[in-house]
C-alpha distance (Angstrom), angle and dihedral (degrees) to the residues before:
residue distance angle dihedral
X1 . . .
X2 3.79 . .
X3 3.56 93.0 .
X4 3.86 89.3 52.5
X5 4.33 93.3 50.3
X6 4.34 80.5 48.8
X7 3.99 90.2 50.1
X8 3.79 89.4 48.5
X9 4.11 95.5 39.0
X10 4.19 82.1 57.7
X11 3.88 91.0 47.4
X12 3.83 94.0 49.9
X13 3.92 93.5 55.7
X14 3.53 100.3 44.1
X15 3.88 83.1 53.6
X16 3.70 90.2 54.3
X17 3.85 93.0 39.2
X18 4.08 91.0 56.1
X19 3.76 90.0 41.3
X20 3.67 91.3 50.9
X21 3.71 86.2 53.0
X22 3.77 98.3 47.8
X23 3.56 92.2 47.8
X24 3.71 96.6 -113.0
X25 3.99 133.5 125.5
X26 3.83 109.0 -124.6
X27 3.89 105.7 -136.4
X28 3.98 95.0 -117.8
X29 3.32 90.4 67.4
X30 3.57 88.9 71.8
X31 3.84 86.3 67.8
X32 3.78 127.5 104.3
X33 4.03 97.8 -120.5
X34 3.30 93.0 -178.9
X35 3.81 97.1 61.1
X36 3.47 94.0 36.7
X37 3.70 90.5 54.8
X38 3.97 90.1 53.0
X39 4.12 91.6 45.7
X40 3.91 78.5 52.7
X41 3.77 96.9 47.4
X42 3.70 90.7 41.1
X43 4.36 91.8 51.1
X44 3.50 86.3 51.4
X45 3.82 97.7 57.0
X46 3.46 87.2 49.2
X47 3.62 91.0 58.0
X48 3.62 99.3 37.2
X49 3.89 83.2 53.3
X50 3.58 96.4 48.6
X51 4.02 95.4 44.9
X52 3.76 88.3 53.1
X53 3.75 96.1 53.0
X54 3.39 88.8 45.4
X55 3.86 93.3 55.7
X56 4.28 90.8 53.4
X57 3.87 85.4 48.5
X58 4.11 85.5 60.5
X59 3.87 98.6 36.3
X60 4.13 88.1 52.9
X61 4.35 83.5 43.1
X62 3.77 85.7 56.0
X63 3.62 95.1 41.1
X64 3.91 100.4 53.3
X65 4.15 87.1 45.4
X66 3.75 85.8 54.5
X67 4.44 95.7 95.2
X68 4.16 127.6 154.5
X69 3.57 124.2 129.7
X70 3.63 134.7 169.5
X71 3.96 125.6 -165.0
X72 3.61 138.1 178.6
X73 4.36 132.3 -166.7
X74 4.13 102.2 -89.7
X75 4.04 108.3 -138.3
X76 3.66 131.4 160.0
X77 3.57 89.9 -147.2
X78 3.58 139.6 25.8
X79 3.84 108.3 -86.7
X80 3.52 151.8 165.0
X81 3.68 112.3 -117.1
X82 3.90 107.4 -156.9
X83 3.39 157.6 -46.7
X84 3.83 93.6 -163.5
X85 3.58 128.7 177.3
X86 4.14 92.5 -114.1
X87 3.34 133.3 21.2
X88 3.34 114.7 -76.0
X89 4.00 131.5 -155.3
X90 3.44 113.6 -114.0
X91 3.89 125.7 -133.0
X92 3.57 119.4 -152.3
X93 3.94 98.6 -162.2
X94 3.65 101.5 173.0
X95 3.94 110.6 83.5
X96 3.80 117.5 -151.3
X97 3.87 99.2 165.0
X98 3.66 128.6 -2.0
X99 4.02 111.8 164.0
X100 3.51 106.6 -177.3
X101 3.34 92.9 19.4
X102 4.15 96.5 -113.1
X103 3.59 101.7 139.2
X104 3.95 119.0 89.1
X105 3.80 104.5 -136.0
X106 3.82 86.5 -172.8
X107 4.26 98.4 50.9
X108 3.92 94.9 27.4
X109 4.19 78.3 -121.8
X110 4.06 116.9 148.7
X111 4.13 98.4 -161.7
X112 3.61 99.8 -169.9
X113 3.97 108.7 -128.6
X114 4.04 100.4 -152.8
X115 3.48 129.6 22.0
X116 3.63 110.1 -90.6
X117 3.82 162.9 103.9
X118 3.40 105.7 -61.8
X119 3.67 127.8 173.6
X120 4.09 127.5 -133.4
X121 4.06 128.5 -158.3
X122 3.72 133.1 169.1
X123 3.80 136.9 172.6
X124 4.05 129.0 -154.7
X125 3.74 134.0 -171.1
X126 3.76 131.1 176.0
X127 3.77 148.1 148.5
X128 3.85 107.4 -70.8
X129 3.91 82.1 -140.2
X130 3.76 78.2 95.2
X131 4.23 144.7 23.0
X132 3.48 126.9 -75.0
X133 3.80 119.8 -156.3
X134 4.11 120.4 153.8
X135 3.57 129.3 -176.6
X136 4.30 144.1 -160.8
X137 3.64 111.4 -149.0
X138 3.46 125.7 -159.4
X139 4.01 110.1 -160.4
X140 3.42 92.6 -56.3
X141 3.98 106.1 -33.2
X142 3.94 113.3 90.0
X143 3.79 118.5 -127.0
X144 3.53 122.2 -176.5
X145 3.85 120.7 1.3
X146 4.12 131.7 -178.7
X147 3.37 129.6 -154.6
X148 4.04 143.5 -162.9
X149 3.66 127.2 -174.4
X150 3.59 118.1 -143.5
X151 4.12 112.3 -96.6
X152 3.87 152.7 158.6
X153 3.48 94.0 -72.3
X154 3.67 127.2 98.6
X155 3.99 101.3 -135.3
X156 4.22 129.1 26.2
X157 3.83 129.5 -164.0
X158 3.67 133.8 -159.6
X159 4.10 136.3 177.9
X160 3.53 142.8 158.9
X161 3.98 141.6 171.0
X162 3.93 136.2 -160.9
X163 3.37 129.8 176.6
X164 3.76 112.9 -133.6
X165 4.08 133.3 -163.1
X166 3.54 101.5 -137.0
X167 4.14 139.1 176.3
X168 3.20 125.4 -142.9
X169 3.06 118.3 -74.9
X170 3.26 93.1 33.0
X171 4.00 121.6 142.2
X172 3.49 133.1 -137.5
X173 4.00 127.7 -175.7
X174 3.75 149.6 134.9
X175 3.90 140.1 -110.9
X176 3.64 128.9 -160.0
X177 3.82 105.8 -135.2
X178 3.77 128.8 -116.5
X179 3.40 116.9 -76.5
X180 3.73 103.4 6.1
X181 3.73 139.6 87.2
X182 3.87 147.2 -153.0
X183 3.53 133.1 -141.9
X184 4.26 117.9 -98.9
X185 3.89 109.2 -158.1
X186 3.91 132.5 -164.2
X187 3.90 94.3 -139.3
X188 3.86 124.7 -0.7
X189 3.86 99.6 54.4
X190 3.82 106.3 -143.2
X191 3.44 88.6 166.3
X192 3.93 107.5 77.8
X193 4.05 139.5 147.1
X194 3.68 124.6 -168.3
X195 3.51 152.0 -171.5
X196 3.48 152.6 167.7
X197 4.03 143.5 175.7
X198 4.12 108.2 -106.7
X199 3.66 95.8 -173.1
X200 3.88 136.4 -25.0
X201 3.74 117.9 -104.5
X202 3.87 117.3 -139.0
């Protein structure tokens, strides 16, 4: 573009020089340069404003489709959480990642931010003196699910993942099953859900 306004700059004089020399006015000459050079300056604010607007519009599109978090059960002291006589949500309190700031630390909820494919992961452990049965809710509809039936030996572990087109809006969470429990440690965190955005949709 600049090199195109330079090109033209270089034609315009040598049209005035070989007017000038022939005695005749050249017809842009008639032309108020100095206002059209302020209309110019003016238009290219405009744009200069626009284009830079545009560019925070994209940086805060990229920002919100930026998604990932990774959570674990927060205890003081190594626990059992459960067995209950329903399922019961669980609430991953302890925060290890959460870029963009969609999962609910406080609710255990994952509210996806974009629509999406997003995907889910969690990890149990327990005592096998007892059942083991995890969950990922969608809404209301449950997804994937993982189950351990009490045994002989001393520790069990579960896990699952899905990946899940969601809108926005959209929640995500997970329930401990009826009757069964998982383990809640001070320091290795067994106990773990996570997500993250794979690629906007739309």
């Amino acid at each position: 573009m600049r090199f195109k306004m330079e090109r033209t700059a270089v034609i315009l004089v040598l049209m005035s020089l070989t007017c000038m020399c022939s005695g005749q006015r050249p017809e842009f000459f008639s032309v108020d340069i100095y206002s059209e050079l302020k209309a110019l300056r003016s238009l290219v604010g405009e744009i200069s404003a626009r284009l830079n607007a545009t560019q925070r519009e994209l940086e805060q599109e990229r920002a919100d489709k930026r998604v990932a978090f990774t959570a674990s059960m927060l205890s003081t002291v190594n626990r059992n959480h459960g067995p209950f006589d329903r399922e019961t949500n669980l609430i991953f309190e302890k925060v290890l990642t959460n870029v963009g700031n969609a999962y609910n630390a406080n609710t255990g909820v994952f509210t996806a931010p974009v629509k999406g494919l997003y995907f889910f992961r969690y990890s149990g452990r327990a005592f096998s003196g007892k059942d083991m049965g995890l969950s990922i809710f969608k809404g209301s509809s449950r997804i994937v699910s993982s189950y351990d039936h009490q045994s002989g030996d001393t520790n069990d572990s579960i896990s699952n993942g899905v990946a899940l087109e969601l809108d926005v809006g959209d929640v995500v969470y997970m329930r401990l099953w009826i009757n069964s429990w998982i383990f809640v440690d001070s320091r290795y965190n067994y106990c773990t859900f996570s997500g993250f955005l794979v690629f906007p949709i739309g």
